[in-house]
N, C-alpha and C positions, 0 to 999 in steps of 0.2 A: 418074562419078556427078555428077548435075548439086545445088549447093547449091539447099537450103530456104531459106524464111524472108526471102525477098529483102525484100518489102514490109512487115517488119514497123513496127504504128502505133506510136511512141516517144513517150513521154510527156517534155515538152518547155515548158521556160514560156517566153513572149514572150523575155523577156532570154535564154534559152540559146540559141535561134532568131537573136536580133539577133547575137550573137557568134557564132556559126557560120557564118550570112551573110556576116558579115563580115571573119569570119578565116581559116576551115576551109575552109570546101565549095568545090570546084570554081568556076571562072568562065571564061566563054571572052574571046576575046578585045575582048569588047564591054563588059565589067566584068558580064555576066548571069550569075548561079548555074545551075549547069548539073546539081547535084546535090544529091539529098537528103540529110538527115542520115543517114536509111537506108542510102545509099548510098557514102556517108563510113564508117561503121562495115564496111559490106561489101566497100569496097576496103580499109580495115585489114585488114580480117581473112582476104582473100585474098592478099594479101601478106605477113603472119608467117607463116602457116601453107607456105608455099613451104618455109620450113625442114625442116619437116618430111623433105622429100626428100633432105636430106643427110645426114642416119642411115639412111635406106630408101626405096630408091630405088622399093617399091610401094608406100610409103605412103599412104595415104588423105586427101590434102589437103583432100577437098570435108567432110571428118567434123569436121577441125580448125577448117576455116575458118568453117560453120556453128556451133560450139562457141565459137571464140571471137567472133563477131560477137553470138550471143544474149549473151554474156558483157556487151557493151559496150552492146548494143542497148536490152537490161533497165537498164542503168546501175547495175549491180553493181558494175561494175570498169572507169573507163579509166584508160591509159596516159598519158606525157604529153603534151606540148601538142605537139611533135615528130612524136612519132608519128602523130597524130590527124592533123597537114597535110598529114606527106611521107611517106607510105608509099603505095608506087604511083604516084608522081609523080616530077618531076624530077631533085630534090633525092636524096630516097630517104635525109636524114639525119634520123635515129629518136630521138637523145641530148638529156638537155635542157641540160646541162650539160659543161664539161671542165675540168681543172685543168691549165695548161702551166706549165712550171718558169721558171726566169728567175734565172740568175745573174750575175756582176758585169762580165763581158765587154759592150765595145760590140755584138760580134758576136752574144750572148748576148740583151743587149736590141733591139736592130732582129730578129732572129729571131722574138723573141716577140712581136712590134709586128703583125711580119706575120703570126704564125699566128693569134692572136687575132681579126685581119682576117677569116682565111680560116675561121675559126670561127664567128664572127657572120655572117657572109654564110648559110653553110649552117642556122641557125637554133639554133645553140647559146649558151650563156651561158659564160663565160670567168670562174675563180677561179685567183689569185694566191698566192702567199707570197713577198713582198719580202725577209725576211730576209737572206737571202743578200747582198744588194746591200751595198757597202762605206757606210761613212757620209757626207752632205752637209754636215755641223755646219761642215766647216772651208774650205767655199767648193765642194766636190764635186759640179760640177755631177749625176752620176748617182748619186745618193742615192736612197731608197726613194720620195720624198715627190716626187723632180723626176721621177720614171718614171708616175705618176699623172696628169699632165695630160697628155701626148701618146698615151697607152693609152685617156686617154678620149674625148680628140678621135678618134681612132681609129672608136670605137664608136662613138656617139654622130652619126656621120655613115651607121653601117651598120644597119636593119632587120636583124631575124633573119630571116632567110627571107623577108626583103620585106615582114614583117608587122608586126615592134615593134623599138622600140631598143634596142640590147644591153644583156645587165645585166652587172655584175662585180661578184667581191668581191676585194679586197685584204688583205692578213694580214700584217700585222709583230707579231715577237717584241717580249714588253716588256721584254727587255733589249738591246735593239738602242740606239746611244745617240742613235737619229733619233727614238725612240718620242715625244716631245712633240708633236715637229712632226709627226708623223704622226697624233696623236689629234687636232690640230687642222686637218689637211689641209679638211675640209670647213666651216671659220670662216667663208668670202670668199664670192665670186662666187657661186656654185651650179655653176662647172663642171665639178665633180665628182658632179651630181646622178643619173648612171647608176652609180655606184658607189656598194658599198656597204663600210664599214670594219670590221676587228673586230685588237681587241690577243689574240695570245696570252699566255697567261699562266700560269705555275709556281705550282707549291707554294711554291717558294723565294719568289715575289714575294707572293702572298697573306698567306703566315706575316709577312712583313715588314710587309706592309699592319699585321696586326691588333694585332704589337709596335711600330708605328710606325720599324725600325728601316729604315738602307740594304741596298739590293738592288744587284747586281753590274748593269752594261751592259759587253755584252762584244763585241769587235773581230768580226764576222762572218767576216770573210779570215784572222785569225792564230788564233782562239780566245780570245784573251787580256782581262781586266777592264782597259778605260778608264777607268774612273771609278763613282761609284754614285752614285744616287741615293735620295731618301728616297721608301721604296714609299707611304708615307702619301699624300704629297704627288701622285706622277704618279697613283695611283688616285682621288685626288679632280679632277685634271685630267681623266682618262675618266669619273668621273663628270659633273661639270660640264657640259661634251661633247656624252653622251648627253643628259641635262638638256635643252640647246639645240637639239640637231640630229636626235636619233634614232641618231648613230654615235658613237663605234664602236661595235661591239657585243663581245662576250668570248668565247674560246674557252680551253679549260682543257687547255693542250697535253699534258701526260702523259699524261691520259684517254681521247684518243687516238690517241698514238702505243702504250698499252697493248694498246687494243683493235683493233689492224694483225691482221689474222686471217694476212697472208703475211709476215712481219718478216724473211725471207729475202731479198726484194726490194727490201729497201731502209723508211726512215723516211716515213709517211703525208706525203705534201706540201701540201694544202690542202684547202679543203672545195669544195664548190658553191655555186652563186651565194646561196641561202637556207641554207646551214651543215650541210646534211640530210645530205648525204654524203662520205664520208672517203677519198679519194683518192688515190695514185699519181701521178708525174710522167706525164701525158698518157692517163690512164683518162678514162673519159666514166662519166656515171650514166644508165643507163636504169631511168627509176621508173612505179611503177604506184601506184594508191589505190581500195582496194576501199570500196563505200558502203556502211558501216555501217547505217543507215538503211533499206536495202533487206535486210537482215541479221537482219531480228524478224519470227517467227511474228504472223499476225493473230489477232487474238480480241479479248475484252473487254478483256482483260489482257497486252499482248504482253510477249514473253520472246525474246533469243537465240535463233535459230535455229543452233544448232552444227554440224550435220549439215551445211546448208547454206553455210556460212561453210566448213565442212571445203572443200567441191565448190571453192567459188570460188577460196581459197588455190590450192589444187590446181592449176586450171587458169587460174588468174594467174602463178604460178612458170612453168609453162611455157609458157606466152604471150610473156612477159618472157626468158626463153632465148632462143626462137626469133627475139624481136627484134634483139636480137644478132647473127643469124646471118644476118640478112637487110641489117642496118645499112648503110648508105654512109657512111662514115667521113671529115671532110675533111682527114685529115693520116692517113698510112702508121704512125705513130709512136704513133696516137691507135688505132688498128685492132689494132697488136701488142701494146697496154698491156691493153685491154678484155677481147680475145679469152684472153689469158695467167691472166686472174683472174676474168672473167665475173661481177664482180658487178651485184649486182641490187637494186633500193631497191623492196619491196612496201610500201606503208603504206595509212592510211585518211583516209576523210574522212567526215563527219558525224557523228562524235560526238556534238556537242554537240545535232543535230535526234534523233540515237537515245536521249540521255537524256532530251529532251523528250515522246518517244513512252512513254519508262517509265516516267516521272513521278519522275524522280532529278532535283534540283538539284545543279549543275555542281557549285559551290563547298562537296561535302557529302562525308563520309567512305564513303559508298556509290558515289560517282560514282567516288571515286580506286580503289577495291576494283575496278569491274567495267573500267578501265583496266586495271587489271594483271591480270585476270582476260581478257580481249578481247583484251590483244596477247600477253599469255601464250601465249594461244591459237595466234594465230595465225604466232606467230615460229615457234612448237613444228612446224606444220603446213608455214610454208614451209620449214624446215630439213627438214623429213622428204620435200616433196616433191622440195627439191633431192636429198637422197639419192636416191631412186629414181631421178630425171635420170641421175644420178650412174651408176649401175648400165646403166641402157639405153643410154647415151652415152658414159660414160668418163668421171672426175673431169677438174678444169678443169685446163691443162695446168701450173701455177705448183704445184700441191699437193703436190708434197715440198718440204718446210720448213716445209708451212702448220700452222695451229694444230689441224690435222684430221689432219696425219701419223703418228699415233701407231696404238698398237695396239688395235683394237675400234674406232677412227675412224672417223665419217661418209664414206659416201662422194661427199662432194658434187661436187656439177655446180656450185657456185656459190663466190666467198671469203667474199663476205657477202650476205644476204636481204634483210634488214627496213630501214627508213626511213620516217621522218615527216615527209614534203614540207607547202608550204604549202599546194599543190592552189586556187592560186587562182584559176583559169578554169575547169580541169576539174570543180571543184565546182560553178561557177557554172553546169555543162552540165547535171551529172547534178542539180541542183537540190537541194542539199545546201550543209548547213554548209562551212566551209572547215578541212580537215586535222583537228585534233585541238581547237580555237579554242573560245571559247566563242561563244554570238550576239554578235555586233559592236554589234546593236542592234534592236529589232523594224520600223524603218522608217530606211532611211536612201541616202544615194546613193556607187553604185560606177564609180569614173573609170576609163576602160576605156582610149582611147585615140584623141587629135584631138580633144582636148580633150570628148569627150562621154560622157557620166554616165546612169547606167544607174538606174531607182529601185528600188528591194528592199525589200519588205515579208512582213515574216514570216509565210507562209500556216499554218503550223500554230497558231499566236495567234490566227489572223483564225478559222478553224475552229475552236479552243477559246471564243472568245468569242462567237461567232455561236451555238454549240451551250447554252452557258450563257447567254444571252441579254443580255450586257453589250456586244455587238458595237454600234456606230454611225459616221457617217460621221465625227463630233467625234471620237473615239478615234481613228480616224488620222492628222486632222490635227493634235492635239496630239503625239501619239509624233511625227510629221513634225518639230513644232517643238522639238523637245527634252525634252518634259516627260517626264519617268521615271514609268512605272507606280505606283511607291511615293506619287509626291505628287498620284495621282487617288484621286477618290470612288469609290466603287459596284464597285471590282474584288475578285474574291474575291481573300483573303490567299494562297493557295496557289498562285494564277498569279501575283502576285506574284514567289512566291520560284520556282514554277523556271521563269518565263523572264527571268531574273537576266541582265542584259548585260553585255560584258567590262569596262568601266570602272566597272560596278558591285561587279566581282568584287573583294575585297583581294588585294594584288598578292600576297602568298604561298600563296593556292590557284594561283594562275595556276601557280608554281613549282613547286608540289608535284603540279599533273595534270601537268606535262613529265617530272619525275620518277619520275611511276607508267608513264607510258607508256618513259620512258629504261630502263628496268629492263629491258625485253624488248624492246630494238633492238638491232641490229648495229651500225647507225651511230647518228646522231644523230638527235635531234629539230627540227625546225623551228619553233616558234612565237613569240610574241611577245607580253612582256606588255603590254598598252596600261594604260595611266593617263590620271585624266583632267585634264584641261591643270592643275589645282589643286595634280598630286602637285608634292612639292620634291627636292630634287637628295639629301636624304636616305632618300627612299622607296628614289630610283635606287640610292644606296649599299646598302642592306638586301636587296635583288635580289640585287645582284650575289654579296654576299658568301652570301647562301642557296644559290643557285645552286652553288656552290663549295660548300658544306657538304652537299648534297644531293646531288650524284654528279654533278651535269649536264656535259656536255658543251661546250657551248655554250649562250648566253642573250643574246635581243634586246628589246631597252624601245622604244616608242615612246608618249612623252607626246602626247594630242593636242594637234593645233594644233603641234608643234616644228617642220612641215615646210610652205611654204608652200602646196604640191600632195600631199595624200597620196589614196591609192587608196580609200580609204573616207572616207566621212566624214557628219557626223548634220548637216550644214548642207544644207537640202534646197529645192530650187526649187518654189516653193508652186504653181506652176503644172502639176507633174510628177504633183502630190497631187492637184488638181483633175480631171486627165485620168484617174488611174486610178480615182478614185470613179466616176468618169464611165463610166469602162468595166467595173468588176469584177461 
């Protein structure tokens, strides 16, 4: 049966065009693009679908392959950035992400130096947990904090796939007694600037934090309490920290060593390079993000489309399987970790453009409602279509002991579903919000990579205002220069308030949409609350400790301006504004 649909027109803005050009498509040996984005999405999709043939050998690959190409093609649902490069190419590595373990042996650390290498080359991102590692306090040279700079030099010299520089995250417990030095590893130089930091952290330490009393740091090799510290003290140090740098960031380690759906196989070892997802020694995460956005019935009035959102779960879960099964894996150990527990990171992106379509402000008690209402959904949906995986396929091979072994148990094909990635290219394709975020800002520049900056102006604003007839060329270039809607004339109050931007938001909505979407994840969440450069190191403090009172998982601050390069930013090149009046 020969595939449909080959030529379909995709709807595509300049900027998802310039990065696809320049990241994705095809190029022959002259640096010429050689393929369309069409044609990107229908080499994906003839290459997952090949799985297919290994449950049935007459399968209908051409049914799949056009199923999941309109999938990707429509910009309902892509995969990640992985998959989009190397599927049907070279590489053929599909994962965006992997977690390698790393204990206190010399042999231990040069092993993981190398795999790391050999992970980044193939196009994945590398997460840590130093904990293990014995302490440097007393002259040691291989302390948590000295295994950082040669892991980044490492990186830092390898493109992923050729295409960008590696990313990492690093994880030390905060009772480890390196933890100071560790919060301030990113103080110096910036050669820690492809990593990212984050302290775990106890109940035990928390409770300490709020009585101001000592918390235990304890021998990683023997078990045993060294010493304490006053938890007041080292959490106002990771505040401070964050404050300055944007790092570290927090993970609330009970919460997820809780929620290990296989606890049979051992303690979750770390997260992904953005916190999204919760790991195994040498798992990968294969993630997906369905577009919200593309997910509302048309009319005067749009509403959820459920029905529709049902179809797409559906055939994203098994999209996501088959990726799995088609994967090139660049380490044997990373192949038998995956395939053992087949989890799966489905999340979303465009939230924040689909409350703008329903006329809900972010920062409003209806926004948090249809959060937990929308992943509710759709957690409920992909758990249901792993079960039926589950049933045509066989449950995933780790599932006695899992937390589905019981009697009337699911029968999944997956350990775990749901995830909320940052989605921050793949949004940029499908021309949507990013993850779960709020607007970053109605006009502002996004730093891509080679130092060139992308400009992003919010078309559904520019279409509200053009239709209400407050649209003009001055209104852009003020939002360009910074001025906030709030402190212009002549704008109606109500667009005002719902196209509310994330540094306009108080930082405890930010808090409390991660929470409403944490409710109905498997893993974690990924987002970030921005502030804006004005917050003080006591905002940071108040974060954190909500976060912690709120159930989260994990939580990242980033103050503007803390970073001398950050990937977004509202400092815009007047000439960039100039061109696109010019052309829009």
């Amino acid at each position: 049966m020969k595939s449909s649909n080959s030529t379909r027109t995709i709807d595509l803005s300049p900027n998802a065009l310039y990065i696809l050009k320049k990241r994705y498509l095809k190029h022959d040996g002259h640096g010429r693009v050689i393929e369309s984005p069409s044609d990107m999405f229908r080499r994906v999709a003839a290459t997952v679908a090949q799985a297919e043939r290994i449950y049935d050998r007459g399968a209908d690959t051409a049914r799949w392959e056009d199923a999941f190409y309109g999938l990707m093609s429509r910009l309902e649902f892509l995969p990640n950035s992985p998959t989009l490069l190397n599927a049907g190419r070279l590489s053929g590595q599909l994962s965006s992400c992997f977690v390698l373990p790393v204990s206190e042996s010399f042999r231990s650390i040069d092993k993981s130096l190398e795999e790391a290498k050999l992970v980044q080359v193939s196009g994945g991102g590398t997460g840590f947990n130093l904990s293990r590692l014995r302490s440097g306090a007393k002259g040691d040279k291989d302390g948590p904090v000295s295994f950082l700079a040669p892991l980044s030099t490492t990186t830092a010299s390898v493109k992923q796939g050729g295409i960008r520089q590696g990313c990492n995250i690093a994880i030390l417990d905060a009772h480890h007694p390196d933890i100071l030095d560790f919060v301030s590893a990113k103080n110096g130089s910036g050669e820690l600037s492809n990593f990212y930091l984050s302290v775990g952290v106890t109940s035990e330490f928390m409770e300490a934090v709020k009585t101001g009393k000592n918390y235990r740091l304890v021998d990683p090799a023997t078990g045993r309490t060294v010493d304490t510290h006053n938890a007041r003290d080292v959490f106002e140090h990771i505040v401070a920290q964050t404050w300055k740098t944007g790092d570290p960031g927090m993970l609330f380690l009970e919460r997820i060593h809780a929620s290990n759906p296989v606890p049979a196989l051992g303690e979750i070892e770390g997260v992904s390079g953005c916190g999204e997802q919760m790991l195994l020694p040498y798992e990968s995460c294969n993630l997906g993000s369905v577009n919200l956005v593309r997910m509302l019935k048309d009319g005067k009035k749009p509403e959820v489309d459920y029905m529709k959102l049902d179809e797409v779960v559906r055939l994203a879960v098994r999209f996501l399987n088959d990726v799995i099964d088609v994967n090139t894996y660049p380490l044997p150990q990373i192949a038998a970790a995956t395939l053992r527990t087949r989890k799966i990171g489905l999340g979303v992106m465009g939230f924040a453009d689909m409350l703008v379509r329903l006329g809900i402000p972010y920062d409003s008690e209806a926004a948090l409602a249809l959060a937990e209402k929308v992943m509710g959904f759709i957690n409920k949906q992909a758990h249901n279509a792993s079960a039926a995986l589950g049933k045509e396929r066989g449950v995933f091979p780790s599932f006695k002991g899992s937390v589905y072994d019981r009697p009337g148990g699911p029968t999944m094909r997956n350990a775990s579903c749901t995830t909320i990635a940052p989605t921050g290219t793949i949004s940029l394709i499908a021309g949507c919000s990013n993850g779960i975020e709020p607007l970053f800002a109605l006009v502002y520049m996004r730093r891509i990579m080679e130092g060139k900056s992308l400009l992003e102006v919010n078309q559904d604003f520019i279409r509200e205002a053009k239709e209400r007839g407050f649209y003009s060329d001055e209104l852009v270039s003020k939002l360009a220069q910074g001025i906030r809607l709030d402190d212009m004339e002549n704008i109606p109050s109500e667009m005002k308030r719902l196209f509310v931007t994330a540094p306009e938001i108080k930082a405890d909505w930010h808090v409390r949409m991660q929470a409403a979407f944490q409710h109905n994840v498997d893993n974690a969440v990924s987002k970030t609350v921005n502030l804006p450069h004005s917050a003080t190191a006591q905002d940071v403090a108040a974060i954190y400790m909500q976060a912690y009172e709120l159930g989260l998982k994990g939580i990242t601050i980033y103050r503007d301006g803390s970073r001398r390069r950050q990937p977004l930013a509202m400092r815009i090149d007047p000439g960039l504004v100039v061109k696109y009046l010019k052309e829009c």
